[in-house]
LOZA-178731 format. One record per atom (N, C-alpha, C): atom name; x, y, z. Coordinates in steps of 0.02 Angstrom, whole numbers, padded with zeros to 5 digits. Example, Ala and Ser with C-alpha at 12.3 -4.5 7.8 and 13.67 -1.06 7.14 Angstrom:
2
atom:u:v:w
N:00660:-00284:00390
CA:00615:-00225:00390
C:00660:-00165:00390
N:00642:-00112:00354
CA:00684:-00053:00357
C:00645:00002:00394
REM end
This chain:
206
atom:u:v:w
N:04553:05134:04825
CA:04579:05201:04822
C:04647:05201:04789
N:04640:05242:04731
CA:04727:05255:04697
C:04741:05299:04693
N:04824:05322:04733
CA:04856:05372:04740
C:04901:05387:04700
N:04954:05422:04681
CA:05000:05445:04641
C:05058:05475:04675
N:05106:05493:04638
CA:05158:05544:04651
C:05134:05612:04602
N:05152:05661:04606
CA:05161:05710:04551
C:05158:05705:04503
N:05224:05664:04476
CA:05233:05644:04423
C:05244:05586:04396
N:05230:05552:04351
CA:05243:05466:04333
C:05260:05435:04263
N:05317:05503:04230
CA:05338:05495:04169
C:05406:05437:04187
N:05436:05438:04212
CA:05501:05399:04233
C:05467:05323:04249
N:05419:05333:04299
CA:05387:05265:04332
C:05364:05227:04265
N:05314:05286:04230
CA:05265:05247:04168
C:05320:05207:04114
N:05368:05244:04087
CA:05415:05211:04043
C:05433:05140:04069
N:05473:05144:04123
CA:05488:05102:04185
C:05457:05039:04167
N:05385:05062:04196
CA:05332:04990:04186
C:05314:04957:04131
N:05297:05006:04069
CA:05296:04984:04006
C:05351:04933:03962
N:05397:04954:03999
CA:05469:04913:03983
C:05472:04832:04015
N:05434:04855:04076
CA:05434:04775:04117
C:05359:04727:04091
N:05298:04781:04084
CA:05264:04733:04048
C:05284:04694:04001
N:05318:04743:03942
CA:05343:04715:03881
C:05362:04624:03910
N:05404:04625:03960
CA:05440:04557:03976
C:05404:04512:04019
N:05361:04537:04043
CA:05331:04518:04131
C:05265:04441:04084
N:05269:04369:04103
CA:05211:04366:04082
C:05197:04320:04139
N:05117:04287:04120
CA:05054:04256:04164
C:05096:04206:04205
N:05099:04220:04269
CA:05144:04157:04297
C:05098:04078:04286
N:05158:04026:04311
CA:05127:03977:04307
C:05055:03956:04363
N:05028:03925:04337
CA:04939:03935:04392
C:04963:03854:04424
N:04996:03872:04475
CA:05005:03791:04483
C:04967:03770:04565
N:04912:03810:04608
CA:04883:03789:04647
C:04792:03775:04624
N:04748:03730:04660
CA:04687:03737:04637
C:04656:03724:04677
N:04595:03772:04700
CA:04563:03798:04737
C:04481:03805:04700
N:04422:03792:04749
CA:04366:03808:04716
C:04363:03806:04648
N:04369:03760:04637
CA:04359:03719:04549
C:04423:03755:04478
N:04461:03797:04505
CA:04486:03830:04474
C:04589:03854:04476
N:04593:03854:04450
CA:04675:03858:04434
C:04713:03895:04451
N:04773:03928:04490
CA:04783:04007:04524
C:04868:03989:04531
N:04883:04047:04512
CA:04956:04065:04520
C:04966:04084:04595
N:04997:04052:04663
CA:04995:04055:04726
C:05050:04120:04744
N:05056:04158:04782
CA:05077:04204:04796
C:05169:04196:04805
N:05183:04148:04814
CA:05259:04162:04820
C:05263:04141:04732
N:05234:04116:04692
CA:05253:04097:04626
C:05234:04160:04592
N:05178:04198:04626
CA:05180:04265:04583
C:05240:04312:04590
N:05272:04326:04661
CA:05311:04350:04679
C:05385:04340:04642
N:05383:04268:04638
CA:05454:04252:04590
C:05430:04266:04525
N:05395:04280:04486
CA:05386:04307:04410
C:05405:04370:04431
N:05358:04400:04467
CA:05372:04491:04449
C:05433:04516:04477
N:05460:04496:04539
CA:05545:04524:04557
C:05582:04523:04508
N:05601:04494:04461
CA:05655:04499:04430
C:05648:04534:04401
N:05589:04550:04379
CA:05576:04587:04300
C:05575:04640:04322
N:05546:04678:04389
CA:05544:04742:04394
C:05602:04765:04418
N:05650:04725:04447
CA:05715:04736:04486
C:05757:04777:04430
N:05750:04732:04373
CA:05784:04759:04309
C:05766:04812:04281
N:05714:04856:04274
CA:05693:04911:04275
C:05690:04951:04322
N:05713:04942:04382
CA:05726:05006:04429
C:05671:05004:04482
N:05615:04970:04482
CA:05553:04955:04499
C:05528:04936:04572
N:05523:04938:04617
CA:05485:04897:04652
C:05432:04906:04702
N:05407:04874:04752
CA:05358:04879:04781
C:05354:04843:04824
N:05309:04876:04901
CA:05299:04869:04980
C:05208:04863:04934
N:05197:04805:05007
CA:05131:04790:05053
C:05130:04805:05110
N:05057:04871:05122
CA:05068:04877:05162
C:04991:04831:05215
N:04975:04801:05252
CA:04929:04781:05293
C:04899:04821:05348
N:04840:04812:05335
CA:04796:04841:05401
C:04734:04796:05418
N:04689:04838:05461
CA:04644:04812:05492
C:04618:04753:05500
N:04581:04698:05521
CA:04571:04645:05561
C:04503:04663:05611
N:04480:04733:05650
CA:04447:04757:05684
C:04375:04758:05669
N:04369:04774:05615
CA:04284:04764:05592
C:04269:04727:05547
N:04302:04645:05540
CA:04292:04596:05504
C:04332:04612:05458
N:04374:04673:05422
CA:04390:04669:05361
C:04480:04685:05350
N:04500:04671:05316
CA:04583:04702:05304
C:04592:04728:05238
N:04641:04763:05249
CA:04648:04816:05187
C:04741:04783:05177
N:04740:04787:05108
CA:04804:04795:05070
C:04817:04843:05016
N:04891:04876:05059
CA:04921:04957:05007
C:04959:04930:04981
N:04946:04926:04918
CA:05018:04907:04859
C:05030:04971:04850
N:05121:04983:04862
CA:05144:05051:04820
C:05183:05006:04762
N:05180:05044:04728
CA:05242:05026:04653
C:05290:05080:04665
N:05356:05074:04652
CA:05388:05135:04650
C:05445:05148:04597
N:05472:05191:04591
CA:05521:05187:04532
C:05601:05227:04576
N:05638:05223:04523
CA:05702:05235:04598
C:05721:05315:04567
N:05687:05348:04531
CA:05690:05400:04524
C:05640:05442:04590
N:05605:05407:04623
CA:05551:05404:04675
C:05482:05439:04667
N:05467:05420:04606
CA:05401:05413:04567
C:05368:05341:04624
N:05283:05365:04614
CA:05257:05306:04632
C:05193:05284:04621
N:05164:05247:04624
CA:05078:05244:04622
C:05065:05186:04649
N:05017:05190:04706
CA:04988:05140:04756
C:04915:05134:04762
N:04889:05075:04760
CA:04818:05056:04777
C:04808:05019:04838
N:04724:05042:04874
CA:04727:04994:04928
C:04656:04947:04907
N:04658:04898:04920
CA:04600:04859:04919
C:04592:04836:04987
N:04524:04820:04990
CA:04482:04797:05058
C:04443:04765:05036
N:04444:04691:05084
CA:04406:04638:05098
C:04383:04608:05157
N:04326:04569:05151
CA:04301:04526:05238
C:04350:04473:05224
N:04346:04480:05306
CA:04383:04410:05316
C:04361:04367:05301
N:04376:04318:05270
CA:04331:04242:05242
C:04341:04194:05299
N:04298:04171:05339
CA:04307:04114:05392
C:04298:04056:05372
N:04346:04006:05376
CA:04371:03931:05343
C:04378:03889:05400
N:04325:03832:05391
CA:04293:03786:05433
C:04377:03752:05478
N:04393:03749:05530
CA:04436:03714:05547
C:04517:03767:05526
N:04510:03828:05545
CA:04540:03883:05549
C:04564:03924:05613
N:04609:03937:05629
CA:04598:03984:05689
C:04594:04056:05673
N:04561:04112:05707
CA:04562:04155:05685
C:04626:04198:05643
N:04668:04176:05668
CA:04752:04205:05641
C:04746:04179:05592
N:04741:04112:05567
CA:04740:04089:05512
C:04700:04112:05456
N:04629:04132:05477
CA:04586:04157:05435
C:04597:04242:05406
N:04623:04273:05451
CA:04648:04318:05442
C:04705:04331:05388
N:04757:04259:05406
CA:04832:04277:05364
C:04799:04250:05297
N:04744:04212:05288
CA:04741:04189:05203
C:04702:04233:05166
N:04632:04253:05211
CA:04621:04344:05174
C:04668:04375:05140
N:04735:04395:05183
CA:04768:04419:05182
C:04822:04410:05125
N:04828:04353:05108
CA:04868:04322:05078
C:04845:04329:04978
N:04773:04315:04995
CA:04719:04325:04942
C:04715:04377:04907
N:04722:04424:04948
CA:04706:04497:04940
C:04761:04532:04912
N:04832:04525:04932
CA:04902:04520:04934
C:04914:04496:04855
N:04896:04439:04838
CA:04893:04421:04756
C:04870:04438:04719
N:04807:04473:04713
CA:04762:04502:04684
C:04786:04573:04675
N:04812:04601:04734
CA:04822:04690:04720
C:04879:04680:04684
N:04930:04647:04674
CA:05006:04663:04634
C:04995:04611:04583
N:04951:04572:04562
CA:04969:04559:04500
C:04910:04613:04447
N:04872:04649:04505
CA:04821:04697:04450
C:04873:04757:04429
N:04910:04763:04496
CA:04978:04845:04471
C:05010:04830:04433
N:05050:04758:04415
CA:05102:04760:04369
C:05054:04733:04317
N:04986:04731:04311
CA:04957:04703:04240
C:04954:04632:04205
N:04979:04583:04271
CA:04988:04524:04222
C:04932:04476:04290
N:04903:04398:04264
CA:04845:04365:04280
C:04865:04302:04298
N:04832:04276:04345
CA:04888:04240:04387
C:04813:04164:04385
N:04754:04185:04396
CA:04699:04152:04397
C:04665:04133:04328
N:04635:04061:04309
CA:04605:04055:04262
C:04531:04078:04249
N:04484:04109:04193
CA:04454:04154:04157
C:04392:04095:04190
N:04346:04117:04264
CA:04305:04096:04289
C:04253:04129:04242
N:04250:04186:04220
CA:04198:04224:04200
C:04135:04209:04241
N:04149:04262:04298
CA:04099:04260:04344
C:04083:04202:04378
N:04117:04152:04387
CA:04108:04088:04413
C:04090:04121:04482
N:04054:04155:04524
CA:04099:04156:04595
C:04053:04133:04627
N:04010:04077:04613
CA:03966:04027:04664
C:04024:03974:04700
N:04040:03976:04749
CA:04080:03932:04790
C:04067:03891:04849
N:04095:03825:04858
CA:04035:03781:04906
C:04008:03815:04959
N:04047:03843:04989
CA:04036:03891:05046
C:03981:03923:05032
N:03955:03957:04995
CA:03906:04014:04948
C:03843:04012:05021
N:03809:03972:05041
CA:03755:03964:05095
C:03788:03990:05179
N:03873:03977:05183
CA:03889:04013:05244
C:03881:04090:05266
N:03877:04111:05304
CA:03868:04175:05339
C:03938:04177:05361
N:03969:04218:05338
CA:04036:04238:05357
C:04054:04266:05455
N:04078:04236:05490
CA:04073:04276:05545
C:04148:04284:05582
N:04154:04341:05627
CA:04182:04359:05647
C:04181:04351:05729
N:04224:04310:05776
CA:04214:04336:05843
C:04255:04421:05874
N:04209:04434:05919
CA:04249:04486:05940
C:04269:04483:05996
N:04326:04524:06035
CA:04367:04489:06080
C:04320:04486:06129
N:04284:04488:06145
CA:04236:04485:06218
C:04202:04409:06214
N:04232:04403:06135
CA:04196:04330:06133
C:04122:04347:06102
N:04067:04400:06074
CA:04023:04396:06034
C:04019:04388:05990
N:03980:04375:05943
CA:03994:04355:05865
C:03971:04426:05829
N:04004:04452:05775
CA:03999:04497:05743
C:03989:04494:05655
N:03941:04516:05617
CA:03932:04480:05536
C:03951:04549:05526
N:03979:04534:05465
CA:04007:04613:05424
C:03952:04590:05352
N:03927:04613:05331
CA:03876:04624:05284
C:03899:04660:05209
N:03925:04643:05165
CA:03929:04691:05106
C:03885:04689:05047
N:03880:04757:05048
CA:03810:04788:05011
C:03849:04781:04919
N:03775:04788:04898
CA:03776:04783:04825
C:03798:04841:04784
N:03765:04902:04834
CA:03788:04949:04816
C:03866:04996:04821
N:03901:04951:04870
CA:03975:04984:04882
C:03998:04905:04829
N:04002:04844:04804
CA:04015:04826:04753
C:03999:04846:04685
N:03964:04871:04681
CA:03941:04909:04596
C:03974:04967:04610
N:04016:04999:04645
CA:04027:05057:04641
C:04106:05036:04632
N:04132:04993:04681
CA:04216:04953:04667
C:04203:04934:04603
N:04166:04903:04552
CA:04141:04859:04500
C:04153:04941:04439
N:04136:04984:04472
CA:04111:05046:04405
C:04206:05084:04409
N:04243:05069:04487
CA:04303:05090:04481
C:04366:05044:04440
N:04331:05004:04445
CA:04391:04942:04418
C:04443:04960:04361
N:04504:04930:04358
CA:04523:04940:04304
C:04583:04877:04255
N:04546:04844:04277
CA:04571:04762:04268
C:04519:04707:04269
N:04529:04661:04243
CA:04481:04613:04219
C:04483:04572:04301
N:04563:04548:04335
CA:04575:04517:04387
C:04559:04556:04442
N:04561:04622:04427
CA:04513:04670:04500
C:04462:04653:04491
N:04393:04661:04438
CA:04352:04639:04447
C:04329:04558:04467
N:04369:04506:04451
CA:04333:04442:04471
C:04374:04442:04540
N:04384:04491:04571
CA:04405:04487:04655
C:04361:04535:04667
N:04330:04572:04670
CA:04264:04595:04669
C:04186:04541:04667
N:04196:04527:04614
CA:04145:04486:04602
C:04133:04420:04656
N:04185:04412:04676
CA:04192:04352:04726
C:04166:04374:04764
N:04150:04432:04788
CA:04121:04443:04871
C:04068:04446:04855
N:04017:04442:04802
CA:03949:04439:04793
C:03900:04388:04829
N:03954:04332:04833
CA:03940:04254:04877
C:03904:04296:04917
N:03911:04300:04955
CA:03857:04361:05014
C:03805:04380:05001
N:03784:04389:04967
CA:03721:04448:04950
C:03657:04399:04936
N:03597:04427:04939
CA:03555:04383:04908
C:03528:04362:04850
N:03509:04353:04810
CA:03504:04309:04737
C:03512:04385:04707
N:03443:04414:04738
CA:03407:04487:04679
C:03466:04517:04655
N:03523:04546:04731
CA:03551:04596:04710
C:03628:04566:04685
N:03617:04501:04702
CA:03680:04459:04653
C:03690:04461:04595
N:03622:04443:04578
CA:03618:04472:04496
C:03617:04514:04489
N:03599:04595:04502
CA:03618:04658:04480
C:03693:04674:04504
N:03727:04641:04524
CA:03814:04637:04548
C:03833:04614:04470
N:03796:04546:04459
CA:03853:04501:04389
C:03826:04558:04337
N:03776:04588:04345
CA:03738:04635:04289
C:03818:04697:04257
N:03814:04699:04327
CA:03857:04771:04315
C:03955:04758:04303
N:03932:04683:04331
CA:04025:04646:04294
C:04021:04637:04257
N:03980:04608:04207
CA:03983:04593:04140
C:03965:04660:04085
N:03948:04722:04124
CA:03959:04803:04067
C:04021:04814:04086
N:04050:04820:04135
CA:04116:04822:04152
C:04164:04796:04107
N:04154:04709:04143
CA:04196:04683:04089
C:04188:04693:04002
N:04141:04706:03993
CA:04144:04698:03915
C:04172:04772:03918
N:04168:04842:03938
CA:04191:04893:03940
C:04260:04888:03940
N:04305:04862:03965
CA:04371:04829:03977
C:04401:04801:03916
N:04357:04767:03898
CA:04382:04729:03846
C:04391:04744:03781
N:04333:04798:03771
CA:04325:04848:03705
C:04407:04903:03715
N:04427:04918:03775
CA:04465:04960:03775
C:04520:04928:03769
N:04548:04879:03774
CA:04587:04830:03778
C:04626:04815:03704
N:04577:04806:03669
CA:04573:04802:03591
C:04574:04852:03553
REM end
């Protein structure tokens, strides 16, 4: 979900000015076969740059309650222009984790992904749809406090619909990652609809 202020002539200049300077941080952690700019190294690229344009931006955190958490990136400008997105994800459960733990690296995941898609710059190397991961055969689960086990399930159809909102190449392969879940059929009609996406993206891009 993306919100606005009124107006975002002050903010838009603002940002355009910091893209100009802002680039791909260094990818110096590696994870599931692949290369990633870790969250305090993203954090030290984009502070400076937006500080200097007037710029900045709160995370905000929620839920934990029905397997999933949400992260509100606002951007703001100090004229108090703003524009904020929230993304939502399952918790990913990691073998030899405690629940807090599993929770704070969702969190953490999710957290990297929403602010390097707002300020526009790519922090992860070009999986193109890689998102088979060893894990891929686990069932994600959740205990609930009574102590039962609880599965949160995500459908193909609320990902093709995040997939048709996208507006970044790195929103979509954080999208695409939650497909691990699903079963073959509608996995492939998931990569179906990332790859019109992405090529849609990319035509506009150019």
């Amino acid at each position: 979900m993306i919100s606005t202020s009124e107006t975002l002539g002050e903010l838009s200049t603002a940002l355009a000015k910091a893209q100009g300077e802002l680039t791909d941080p260094e990818k110096n952690t590696r994870g599931y076969n692949y290369k990633y700019a870790d969250l305090p190294i993203m954090l030290k690229t984009i502070r400076p740059v937006l500080t200097k344009h007037d710029l900045s931006f709160v995370q905000f955190t929620s839920g934990g309650d029905d397997n999933f958490v949400q992260v509100t990136t606002r951007l703001m400008h100090k004229s108090g222009e703003w524009m904020e997105s929230t993304f939502s994800m399952p918790i990913e459960i990691k073998k030899g984790m405690s629940l807090a733990q599993n929770i704070g690296s969702t969190l953490t995941y999710a957290r990297r992904y929403s602010i390097q898609s707002v300020v526009g710059i790519s922090g992860d190397a070009d999986t193109d749809h890689n998102d088979v991961r060893p894990d891929k055969n686990v069932t994600p689960t959740m205990p609930k406090r009574n102590g039962q086990i609880k599965v949160k399930k995500v459908s193909s159809n609320q990902l093709m619909a995040q997939i048709d909102q996208a507006t970044s190449g790195d929103e979509l392969n954080a999208i695409i990652d939650l497909a691990k879940e699903l079963p073959d059929d509608e996995k492939n009609m998931v990569r179906d609809a990332y790859r019109i996406k992405r090529d849609e993206l990319t035509t506009t891009t150019h």
